[in-house]
C-alpha positions in Angstrom: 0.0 0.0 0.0 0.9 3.4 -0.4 2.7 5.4 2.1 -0.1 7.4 3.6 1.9 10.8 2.3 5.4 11.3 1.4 8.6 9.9 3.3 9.8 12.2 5.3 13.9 11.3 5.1 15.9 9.0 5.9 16.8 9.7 9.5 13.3 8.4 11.2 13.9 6.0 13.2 11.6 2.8 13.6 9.2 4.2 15.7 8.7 7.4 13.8 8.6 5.4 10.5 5.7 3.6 12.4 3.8 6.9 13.0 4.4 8.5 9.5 4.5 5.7 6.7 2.2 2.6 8.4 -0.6 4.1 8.9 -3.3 1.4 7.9 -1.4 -0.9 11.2 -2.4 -0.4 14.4 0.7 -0.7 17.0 0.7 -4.3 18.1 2.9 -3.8 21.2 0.0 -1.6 22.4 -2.5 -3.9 23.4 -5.1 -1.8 21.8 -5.9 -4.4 18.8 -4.7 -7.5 16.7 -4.6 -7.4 13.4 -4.3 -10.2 10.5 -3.5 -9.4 7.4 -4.6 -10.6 4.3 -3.6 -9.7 0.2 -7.1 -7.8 -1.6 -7.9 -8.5 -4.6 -5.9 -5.6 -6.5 -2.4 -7.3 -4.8 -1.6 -3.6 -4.0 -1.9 -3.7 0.0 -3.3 -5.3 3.1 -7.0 -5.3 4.5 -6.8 -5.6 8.2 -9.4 -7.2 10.2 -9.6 -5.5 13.6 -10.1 -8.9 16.3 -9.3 -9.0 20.1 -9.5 -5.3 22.4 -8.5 -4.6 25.4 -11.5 -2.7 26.5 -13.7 -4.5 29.0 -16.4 -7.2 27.4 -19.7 -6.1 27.2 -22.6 -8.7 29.1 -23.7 -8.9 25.6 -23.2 -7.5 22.2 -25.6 -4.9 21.1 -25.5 -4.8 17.5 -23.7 -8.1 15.1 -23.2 -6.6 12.6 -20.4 -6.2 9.9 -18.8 -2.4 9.5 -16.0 -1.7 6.9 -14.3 1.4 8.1 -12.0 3.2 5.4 -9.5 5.1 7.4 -5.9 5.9 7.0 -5.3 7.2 10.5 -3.8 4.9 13.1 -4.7 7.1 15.9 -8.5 6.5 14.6 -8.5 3.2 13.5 -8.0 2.3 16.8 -10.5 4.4 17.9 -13.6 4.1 16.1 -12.8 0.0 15.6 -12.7 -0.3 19.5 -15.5 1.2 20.1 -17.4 -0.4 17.4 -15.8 -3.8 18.6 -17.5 -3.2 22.0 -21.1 -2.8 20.4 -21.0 -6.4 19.1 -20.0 -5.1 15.5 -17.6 -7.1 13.3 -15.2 -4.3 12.3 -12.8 -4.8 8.7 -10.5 -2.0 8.2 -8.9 -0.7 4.8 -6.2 2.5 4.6 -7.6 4.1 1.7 -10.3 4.8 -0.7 -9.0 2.3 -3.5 -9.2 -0.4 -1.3 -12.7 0.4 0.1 -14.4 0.0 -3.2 -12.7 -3.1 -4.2 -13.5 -4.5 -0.8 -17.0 -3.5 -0.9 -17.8 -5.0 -4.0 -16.2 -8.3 -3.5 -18.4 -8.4 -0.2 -21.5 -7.2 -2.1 -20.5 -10.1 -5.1 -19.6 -12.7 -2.5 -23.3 -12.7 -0.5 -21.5 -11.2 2.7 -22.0 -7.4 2.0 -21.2 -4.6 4.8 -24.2 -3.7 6.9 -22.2 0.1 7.2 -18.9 1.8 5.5 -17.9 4.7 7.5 -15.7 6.7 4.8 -13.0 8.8 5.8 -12.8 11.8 3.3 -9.4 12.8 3.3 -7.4 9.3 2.4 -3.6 8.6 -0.2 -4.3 7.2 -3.5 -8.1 7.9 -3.6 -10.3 10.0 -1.3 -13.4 8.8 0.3 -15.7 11.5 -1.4 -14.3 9.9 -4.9 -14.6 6.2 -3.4 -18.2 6.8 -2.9 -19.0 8.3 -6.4 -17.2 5.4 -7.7 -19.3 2.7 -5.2 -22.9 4.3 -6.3 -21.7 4.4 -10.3 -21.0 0.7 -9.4 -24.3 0.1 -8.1 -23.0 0.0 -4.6 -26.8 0.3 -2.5 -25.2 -0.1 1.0 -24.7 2.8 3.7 -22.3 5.2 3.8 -21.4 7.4 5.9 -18.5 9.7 5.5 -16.0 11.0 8.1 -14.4 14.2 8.0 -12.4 17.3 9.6 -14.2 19.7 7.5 -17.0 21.2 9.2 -18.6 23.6 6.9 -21.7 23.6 4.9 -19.6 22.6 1.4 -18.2 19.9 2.8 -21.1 18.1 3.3 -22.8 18.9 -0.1 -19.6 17.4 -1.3 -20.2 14.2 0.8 -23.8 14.1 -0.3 -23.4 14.7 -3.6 -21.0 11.9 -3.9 -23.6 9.1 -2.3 -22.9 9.4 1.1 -25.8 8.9 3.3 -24.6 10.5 6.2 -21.7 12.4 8.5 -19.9 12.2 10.9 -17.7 15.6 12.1 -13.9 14.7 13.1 -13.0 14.5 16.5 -15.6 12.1 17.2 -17.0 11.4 20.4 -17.8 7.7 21.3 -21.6 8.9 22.0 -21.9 10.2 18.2 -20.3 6.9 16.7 -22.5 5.1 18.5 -25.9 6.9 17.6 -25.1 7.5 13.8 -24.5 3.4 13.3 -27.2 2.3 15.5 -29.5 4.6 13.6 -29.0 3.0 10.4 -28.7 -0.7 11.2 -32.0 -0.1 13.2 -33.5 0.7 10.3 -34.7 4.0 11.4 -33.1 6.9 9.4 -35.9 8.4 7.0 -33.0 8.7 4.1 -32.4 12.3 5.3 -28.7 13.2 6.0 -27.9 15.2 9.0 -24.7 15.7 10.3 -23.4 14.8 13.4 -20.9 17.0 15.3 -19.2 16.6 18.3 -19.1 20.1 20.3 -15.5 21.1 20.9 -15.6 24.3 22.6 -13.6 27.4 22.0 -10.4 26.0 20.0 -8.5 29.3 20.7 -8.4 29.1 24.2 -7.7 26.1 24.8 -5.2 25.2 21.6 -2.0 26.9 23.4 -3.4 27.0 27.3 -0.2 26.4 29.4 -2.4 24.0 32.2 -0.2 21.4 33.9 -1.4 18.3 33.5 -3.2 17.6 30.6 -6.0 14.8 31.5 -8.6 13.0 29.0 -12.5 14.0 29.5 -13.1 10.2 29.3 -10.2 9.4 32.6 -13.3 8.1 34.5 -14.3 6.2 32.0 -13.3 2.2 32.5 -14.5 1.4 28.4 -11.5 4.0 27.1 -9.8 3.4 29.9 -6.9 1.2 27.6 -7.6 3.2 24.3 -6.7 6.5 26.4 -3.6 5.0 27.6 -2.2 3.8 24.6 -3.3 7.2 22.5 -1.1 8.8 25.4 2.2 6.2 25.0 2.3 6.8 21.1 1.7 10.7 21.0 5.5 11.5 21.6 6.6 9.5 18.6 3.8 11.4 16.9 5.3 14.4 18.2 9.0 13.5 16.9 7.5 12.9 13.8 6.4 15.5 13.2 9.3 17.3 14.5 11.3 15.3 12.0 9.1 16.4 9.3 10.0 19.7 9.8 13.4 19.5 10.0 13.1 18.1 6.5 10.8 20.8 5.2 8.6 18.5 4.3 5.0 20.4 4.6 3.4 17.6 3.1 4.2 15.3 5.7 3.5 17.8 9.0 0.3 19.0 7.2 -0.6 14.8 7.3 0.5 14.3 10.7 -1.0 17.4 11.8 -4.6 16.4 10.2 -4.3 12.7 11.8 -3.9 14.3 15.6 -6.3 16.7 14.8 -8.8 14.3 13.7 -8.2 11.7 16.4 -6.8 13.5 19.9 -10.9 15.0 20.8 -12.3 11.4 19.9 -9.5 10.0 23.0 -11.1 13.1 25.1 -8.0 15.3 24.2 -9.5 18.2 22.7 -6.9 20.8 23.4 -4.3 18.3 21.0 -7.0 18.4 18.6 -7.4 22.0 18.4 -3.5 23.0 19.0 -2.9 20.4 15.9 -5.7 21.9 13.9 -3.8 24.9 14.4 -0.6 23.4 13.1 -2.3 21.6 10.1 -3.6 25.1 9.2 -0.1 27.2 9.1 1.2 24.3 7.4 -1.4 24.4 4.6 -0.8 28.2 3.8 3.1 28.0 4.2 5.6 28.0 1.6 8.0 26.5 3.6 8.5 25.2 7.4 10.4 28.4 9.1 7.9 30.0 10.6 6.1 26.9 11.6 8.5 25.8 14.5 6.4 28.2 16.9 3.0 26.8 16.3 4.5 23.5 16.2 6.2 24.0 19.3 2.5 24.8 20.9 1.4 21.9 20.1 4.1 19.7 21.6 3.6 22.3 24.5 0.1 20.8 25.0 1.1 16.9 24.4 3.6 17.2 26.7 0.8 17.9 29.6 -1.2 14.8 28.4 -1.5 12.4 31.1 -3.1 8.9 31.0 
């Protein structure tokens, strides 16, 4: 599969190659989630299948059902497929939107189609907005419901006029996930598509707010109790990363990095990350080069460096 944006340089060292180039892998060491791999059809990359969680067993599953989630994001693979995991839903995960359509349709040909696609927008090779266009020209008649950062009015006439059904607002909160996917394997959506946001608050006060320490909104929780601790163990190699990707000039790679924590930290109950990295992803998008990015960057590492499990 495709690197998830461009190598950064030869100097990373395992564990930031981890956080920058593997993207569709979730960190085994973490105890977070399994993985097996197996070759799709194309021969071009891997489809993971999420399997064992940490997270404490539900008494009983709530839903049984299969979910293909197109994400590139390790931070939220892990995230939305736990959670998922813990309502009794079979979760299949694919890094980008080229492997999403082929997967769905050999599901749909085979007999075992997805009950549900979330569809991250921004994804390498092709985005989820074209991966949907491409699933309905198909004939694709499943559910999808598209993930994304952007939280204006023309991002979700661009979701809905590619066949999504639905979306969800990035960060997401477990809550929203939940309520969006239940709706539609219940049955009870009336084929109108409402977006679902997650309230974040004021990002400008709280994306550079100097508070020692740093703990998630979800620390009293025992069902993110393991997901919050291992989102806190990898964010300083997310941090060196992209770090590293500055030191290389490489916008393209601190813009991706920068949109990955942004998209993720809120959903793991972080939301100053999310809002300090929004901030970076931002001055990275409308730079021409990385100088005067080191003091935004260095806000955000400012903020991850308060984040306790």
């Amino acid at each position: 599969m495709r690197a998830a944006f461009p190598p950064v340089c030869n100097t990373l060292n395992s564990h930031q190659k981890s956080a920058i180039v593997d993207n569709t892998e979730a960190d085994r060491s973490s105890g977070l989630m399994q993985t097996t791999a197996s070759e799709n059809a194309g021969g071009r990359g891997a489809t993971l299948v999420a399997s064992a969680c940490g997270a404490p067993e539900k008494a009983a599953p709530v839903l049984q059902r299969r979910i293909l989630l197109a994400e590139d994001g390790m931070f939220n693979q892990m995230l939305l497929s736990t959670i998922l995991r813990q309502q009794g839903l079979a979760v299949e995960i694919v890094g980008n939107g080229a492997l999403a359509v082929a997967r769905a349709m050999e599901a749909l040909h085979t007999g075992a189609a997805f009950d549900l696609i979330l569809m991250d927008i921004q994804m390498p090779e092709m985005n989820g907005d074209v991966a949907t266009a491409k699933l309905r020209a198909m004939g694709y008649p499943g559910v999808i419901v598209a993930v994304t950062a952007d939280d204006t009015e023309v991002e979700r006439a661009r979701c809905i006029d590619a066949g999504c059904d639905n979306y969800l607002t990035k960060p997401i909160a477990r809550d929203a996930l939940i309520a969006v996917v239940k709706t539609y394997l219940s049955g009870g959506n009336d084929g109108a598509a409402e977006k679902i946001h997650t309230p974040t608050g004021d990002g400008a006060s709280q994306a550079h707010a100097a508070i020692a320490p740093l703990y998630s909104s979800y620390a009293d929780d025992p069902e993110m109790e393991m997901l919050v601790a291992g989102f806190v163990d990898q964010l300083p190699g997310h941090v060196a990363a992209l770090r590293t990707a500055a030191d290389c000039d490489d916008l393209g790679g601190m813009t991706r990095l920068a949109h990955q924590l942004s998209g993720a930290a809120g959903g793991y109950g972080f939301t100053p990350v999310s809002h300090a990295a929004a901030a970076l992803e931002k001055a990275a998008r409308a730079a021409d080069n990385t100088d005067g990015l080191m003091s935004t960057l260095e806000g955000l590492a400012q903020v991850c460096a308060q984040v306790r499990k």
